[in-house]
N, C-alpha and C positions, 0 to 999 in steps of 0.2 A: 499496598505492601502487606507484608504477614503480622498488622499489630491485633486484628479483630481474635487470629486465635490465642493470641498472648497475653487477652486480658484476663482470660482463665490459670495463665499462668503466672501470673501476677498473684493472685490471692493463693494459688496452691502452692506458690513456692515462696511468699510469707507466713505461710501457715506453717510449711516445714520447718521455718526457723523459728520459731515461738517455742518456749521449753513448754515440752508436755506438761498436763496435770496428770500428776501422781493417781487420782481416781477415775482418772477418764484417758487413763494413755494406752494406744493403740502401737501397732507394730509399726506406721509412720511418723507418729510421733517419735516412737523411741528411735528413730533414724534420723531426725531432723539433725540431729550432729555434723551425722555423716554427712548430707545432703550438702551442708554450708560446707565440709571441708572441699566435696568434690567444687564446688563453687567457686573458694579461693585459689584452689588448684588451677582451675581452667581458667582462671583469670591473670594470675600468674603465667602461664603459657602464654597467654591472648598478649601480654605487654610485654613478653620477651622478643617477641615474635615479632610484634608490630614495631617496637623502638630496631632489630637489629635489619627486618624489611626496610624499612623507612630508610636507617643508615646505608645500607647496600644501594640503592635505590639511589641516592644521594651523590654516592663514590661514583656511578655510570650516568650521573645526570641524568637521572629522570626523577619522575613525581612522585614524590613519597609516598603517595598515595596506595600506588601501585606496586611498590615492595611490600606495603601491608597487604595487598591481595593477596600477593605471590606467598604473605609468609602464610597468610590466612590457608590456603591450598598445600604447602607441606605439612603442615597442624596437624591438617583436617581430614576427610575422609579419601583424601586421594593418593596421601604419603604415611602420616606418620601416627594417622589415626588418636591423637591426643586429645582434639577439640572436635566430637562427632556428636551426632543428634539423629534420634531414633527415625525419624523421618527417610535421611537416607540409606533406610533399610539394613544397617548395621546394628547389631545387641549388643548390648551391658560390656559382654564377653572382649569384644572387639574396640572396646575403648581404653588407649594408656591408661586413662585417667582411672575409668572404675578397675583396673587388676593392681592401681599402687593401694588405693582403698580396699580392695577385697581383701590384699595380703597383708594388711595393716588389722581390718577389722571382721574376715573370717565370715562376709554375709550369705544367708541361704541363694539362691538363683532367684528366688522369686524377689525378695527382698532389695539384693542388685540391678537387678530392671527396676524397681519401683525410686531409689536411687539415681539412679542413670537417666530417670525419665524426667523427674523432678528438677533434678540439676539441670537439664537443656533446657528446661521451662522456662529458669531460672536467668538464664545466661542470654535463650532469645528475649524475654524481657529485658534486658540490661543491655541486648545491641539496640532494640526500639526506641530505647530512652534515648541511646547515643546518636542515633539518626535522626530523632525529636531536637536534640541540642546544638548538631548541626546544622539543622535546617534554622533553626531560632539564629545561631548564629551567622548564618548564610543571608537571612534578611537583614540582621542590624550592620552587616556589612555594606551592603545594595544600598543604590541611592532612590528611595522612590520618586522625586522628582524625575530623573534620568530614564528611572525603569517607565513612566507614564509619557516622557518622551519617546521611548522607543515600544511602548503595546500592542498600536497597530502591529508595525511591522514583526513582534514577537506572535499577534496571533493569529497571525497569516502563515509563519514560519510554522506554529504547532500544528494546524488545520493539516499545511501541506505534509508535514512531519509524519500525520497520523493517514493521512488519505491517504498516500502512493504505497508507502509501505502495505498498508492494510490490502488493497486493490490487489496492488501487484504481486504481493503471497499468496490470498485467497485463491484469486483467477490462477497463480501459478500452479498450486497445488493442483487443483482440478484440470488443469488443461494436460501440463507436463506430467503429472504425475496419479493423475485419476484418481484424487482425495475424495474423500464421499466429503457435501456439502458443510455440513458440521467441524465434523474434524478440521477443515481447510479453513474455516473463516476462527475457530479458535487459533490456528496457528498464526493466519493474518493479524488476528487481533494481540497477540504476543510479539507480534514486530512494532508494535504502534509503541511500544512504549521506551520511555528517556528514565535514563536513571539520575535526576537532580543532584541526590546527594553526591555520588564519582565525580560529574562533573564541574560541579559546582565548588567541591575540594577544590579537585587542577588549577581551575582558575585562578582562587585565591591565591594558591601555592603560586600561580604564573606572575602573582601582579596583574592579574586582566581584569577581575571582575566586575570592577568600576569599569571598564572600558564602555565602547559601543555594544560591538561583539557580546561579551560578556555579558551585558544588559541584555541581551536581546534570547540568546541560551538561555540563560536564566528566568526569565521570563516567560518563554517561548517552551519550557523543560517542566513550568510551574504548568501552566497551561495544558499542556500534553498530561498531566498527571493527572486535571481536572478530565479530561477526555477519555486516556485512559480506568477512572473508572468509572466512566458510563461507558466504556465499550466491556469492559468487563463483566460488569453486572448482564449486559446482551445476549454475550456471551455463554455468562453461568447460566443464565433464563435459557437459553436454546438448548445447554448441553441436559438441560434439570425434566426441563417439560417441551421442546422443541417449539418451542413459541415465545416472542417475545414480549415481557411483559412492560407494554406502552407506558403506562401510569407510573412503574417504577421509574423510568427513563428520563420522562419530563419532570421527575422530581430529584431525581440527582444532580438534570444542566442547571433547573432552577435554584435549589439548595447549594447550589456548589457555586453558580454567580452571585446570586445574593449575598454568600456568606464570604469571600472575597473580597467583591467590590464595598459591602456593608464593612467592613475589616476598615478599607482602606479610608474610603468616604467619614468614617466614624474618627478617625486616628486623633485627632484634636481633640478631642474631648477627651480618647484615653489619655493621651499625653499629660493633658493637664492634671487628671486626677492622677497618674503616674507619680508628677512632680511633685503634685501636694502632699502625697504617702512621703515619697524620699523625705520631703522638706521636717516632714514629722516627726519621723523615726533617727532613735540618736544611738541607737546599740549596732555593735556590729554587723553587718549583712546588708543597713538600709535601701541599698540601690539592688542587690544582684537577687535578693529570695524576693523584693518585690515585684521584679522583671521575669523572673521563672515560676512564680505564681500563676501571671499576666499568659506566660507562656504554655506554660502546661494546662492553665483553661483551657486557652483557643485551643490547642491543641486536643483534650478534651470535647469537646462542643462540635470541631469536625467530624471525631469518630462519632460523635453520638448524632450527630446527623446523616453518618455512610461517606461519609469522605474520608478522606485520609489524615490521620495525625500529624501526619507534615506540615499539611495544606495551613493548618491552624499555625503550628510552629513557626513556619515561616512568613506568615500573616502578622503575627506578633511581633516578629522581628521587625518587621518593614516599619509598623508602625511605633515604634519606638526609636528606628535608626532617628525619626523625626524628633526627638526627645532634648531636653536641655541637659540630661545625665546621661548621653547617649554615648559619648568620649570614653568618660569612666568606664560606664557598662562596657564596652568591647571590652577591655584589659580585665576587667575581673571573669568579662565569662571566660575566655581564651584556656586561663588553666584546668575549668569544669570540662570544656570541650575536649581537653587533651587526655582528660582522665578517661572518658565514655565514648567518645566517639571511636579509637581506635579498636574497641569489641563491636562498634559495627562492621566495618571493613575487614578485621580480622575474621569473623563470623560469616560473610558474604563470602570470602574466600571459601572459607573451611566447608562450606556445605555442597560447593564444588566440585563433583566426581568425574575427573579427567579420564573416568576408568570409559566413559561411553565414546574416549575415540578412539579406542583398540578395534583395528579391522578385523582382528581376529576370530573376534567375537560375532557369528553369526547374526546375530538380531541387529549390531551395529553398523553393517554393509548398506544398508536399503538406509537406514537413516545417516549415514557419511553423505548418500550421494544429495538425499533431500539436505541434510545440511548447508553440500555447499550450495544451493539454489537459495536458501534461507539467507547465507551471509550476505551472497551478494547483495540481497533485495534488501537486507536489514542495516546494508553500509549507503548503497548509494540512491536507495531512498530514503536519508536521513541527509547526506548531502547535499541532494538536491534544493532543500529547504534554504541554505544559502545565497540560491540564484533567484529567490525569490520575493527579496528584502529591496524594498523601493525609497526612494528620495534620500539615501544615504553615499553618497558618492566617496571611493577609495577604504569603503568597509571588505572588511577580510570576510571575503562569501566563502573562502575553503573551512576557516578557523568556526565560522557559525556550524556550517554543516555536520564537519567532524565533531562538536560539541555537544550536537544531537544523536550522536551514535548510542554511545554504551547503555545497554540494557539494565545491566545488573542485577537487584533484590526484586526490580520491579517485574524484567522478563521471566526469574523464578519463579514468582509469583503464580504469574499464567501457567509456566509450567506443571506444577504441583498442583493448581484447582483443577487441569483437564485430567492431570494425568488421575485424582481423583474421585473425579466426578465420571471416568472411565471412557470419555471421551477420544483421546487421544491411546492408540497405539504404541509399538517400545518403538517403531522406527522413526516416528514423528513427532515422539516426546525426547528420544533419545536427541533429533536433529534440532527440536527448540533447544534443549541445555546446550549445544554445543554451540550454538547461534549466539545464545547469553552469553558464553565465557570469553567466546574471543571477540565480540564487540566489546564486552567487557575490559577487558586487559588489552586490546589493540588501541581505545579509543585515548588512552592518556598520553602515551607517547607520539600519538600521530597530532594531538591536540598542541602538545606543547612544538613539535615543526610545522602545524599553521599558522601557530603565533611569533614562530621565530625567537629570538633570545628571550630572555626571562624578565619584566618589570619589576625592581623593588617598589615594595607597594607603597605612596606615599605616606608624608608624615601626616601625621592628627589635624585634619585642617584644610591641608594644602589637596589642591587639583590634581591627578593623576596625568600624565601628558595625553593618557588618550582621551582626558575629558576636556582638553585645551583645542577650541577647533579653529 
């Protein structure tokens, strides 16, 4: 995901808010005001936007989820340009946000971009966190018992997840469409990947996540993330120095199983000293800051080993769903979750530029048509991963496959390191974002008619029917 360049943004955009010293303040300092107001501004946008998506979303029965995309996308740089970020090639100028501040506080142009750059810093830190919180609480939902019942078959589902897709791009590019070598296995490798956090929302939203199915996504979506980036890093190694570099490789699959399985295998022990902290502490908070402590390590310790923040997050999770305060904990994280997670989803939307599926637009033509060859191979080789779940009889093989669809934060990802590592072309950069958007936004509603009606999710305790076999 994008947190490795955001940890720079973390420190520069606490530093913005720190009141200047009066002997040492700089022309940022003396902005840091502004900086926090555009902040509350765009965050304010971000939760009008996601409560009135989510509601809309609700009225047509579908996943709330996804009315947060949708609002994330009019916000953002496709519509209404409120919640934009200098990445997507838009200035200071061209954001709602910075012309209510400019005409409030009258800043020079250079001043305004140093503003406007700060505050996205700001705000992509704060969707990380919310996708860190999600996934923390995506694991203490999961049953890990259940999830080590279904592993095999989850890490066969990823393998195949990652293999057809990858294949069937790469070879396509160059066959169909005469990709030079490179460029085509970057695009392959921007098919391989699942977006956990989308779909892992749905779920829960479904009532499924405890299910089979669900276990098996989710699993199988953890998996693929692990995969994805050592295909990434392959990837960046080819596009950097056209070779790739071996030793990296085998210390990502190593570091990335060990610290995993090490998570899971370890959990008793966390647990217990988990327990003994709660049992200790008598002031408010005892169970929830020692659990996001617990969380924000791992989470921590991933990045700091090259794996992903999630990975850890979600790690955490699992091993605490195991916990004797594990009940409590759900109910107290749920209103943290509601607070931060919906600036991630809002913010995945908003960075969205619907502008690259205008035919009109010359450079857009050549990548429409590569597009549509991308979707296909990005939908029904994620499908396929369904029919290839063994010793599970009358499991929903449509609801697994569609589960592995949507791209998401993950597919931007790919897209933005080729497109800056100069790799990729505007017709084959253009045709990945468009591959991202509509696996993205297709996969929740096609998710929730392979599961058919909606499961309320059981009570505190009780067995889910799809865990009654």
């Amino acid at each position: 995901m994008f947190l490795n360049p955001t940890i720079t943004a973390l420190s520069s955009g606490i530093a913005s808010l720190v009141p200047p010293i009066p002997l040492l303040a700089t022309v940022e300092a003396e902005n840091s005001p502004i900086v926090l107001s555009g902040v509350l501004l765009s965050l304010v946008v971000i939760y009008i936007a996601s409560k009135l998506g989510a509601e809309v979303a609700i009225k047509f029965d579908l996943p709330p989820v996804l009315g947060e995309l949708v609002a994330g996308v009019i916000v953002g740089v496709s519509a209404l340009h409120l919640v934009v970020f200098p990445e997507s090639g838009l200035s200071a100028s061209n954001s709602g946000i910075m012309t209510v501040l400019q005409s409030i506080n009258h800043l020079s142009p250079a001043a305004l971009t140093s503003v406007f750059e700060s505050q996205s810093e700001v705000i992509s830190v704060l969707a990380e966190l919310g996708v860190i919180v999600l996934l923390f609480e995506i694991g203490l939902e999961s049953d890990l018992r259940q999830l080590k019942e279904v592993g095999v078959q989850a890490v066969v589902v990823a393998c195949v997840g990652v293999a057809v897709p990858f294949a069937a791009g790469t070879g396509g590019l160059m066959i169909i469409f005469h990709t030079a070598a490179i460029p085509a296995i970057f695009a392959g490798a921007a098919l391989t990947a699942t977006s956990i956090g989308i779909t892992s929302k749905v779920l829960s939203e479904l009532g499924r996540l405890k299910s089979k199915e669900g276990q098996i996504i989710v699993g199988a979506a953890v998996i693929d993330d692990v995969l994805g980036i050592i295909v990434l890093a392959v990837v960046a190694s080819l596009a950097k120095t056209g070779e790739i570099d071996v030793v990296n490789v085998i210390y990502l699959i190593v570091s990335a199983s060990v610290f995993l399985l090490g998570s899971i295998l370890l959990g008793g022990i966390f647990n217990k000293s988990f327990t003994a902290v709660v049992e200790n502490l008598k002031t408010r908070g005892n169970i929830v800051i020692p659990a996001f402590i617990f969380a924000l390590f791992m989470a921590f310790l991933a990045n700091a080993i090259h794996l992903e923040a999630i990975l850890g997050a979600f790690a955490a999770g699992l091993v605490l769903d195991e916990s004797d305060a594990r009940n409590e904990l759900d109910e107290l994280v749920k209103p943290i979750a509601d607070m931060v997670v919906p600036i991630f989803f809002v913010t995945v939307g908003a960075r969205a530029d619907l502008g690259v599926l205008n035919p009109t637009v010359p450079d857009n033509r050549a990548g429409l048509l590569i597009a549509a060859f991308l979707i296909v191979v990005a939908i029904f080789g994620k499908i396929v991963t369904g029919w290839v779940v063994f010793g599970l009889p009358g499991i929903n093989r449509l609801a697994i496959g569609v589960g592995m669809v949507p791209r998401g934060e993950v597919g931007l990802v790919f897209a933005g390191i080729g497109s800056a590592s100069g790799v990729l072309d505007k017709p084959l950069e253009v045709s990945i974002i468009i591959m991202v958007i509509l696996t993205t936004f297709l996969a929740p509603p096609f998710l929730r008619i392979a599961f058919g009606d909606t499961v309320e999710p059981p009570a505190t305790g009780e067995p889910s029917s799809e865990q009654i076999v």
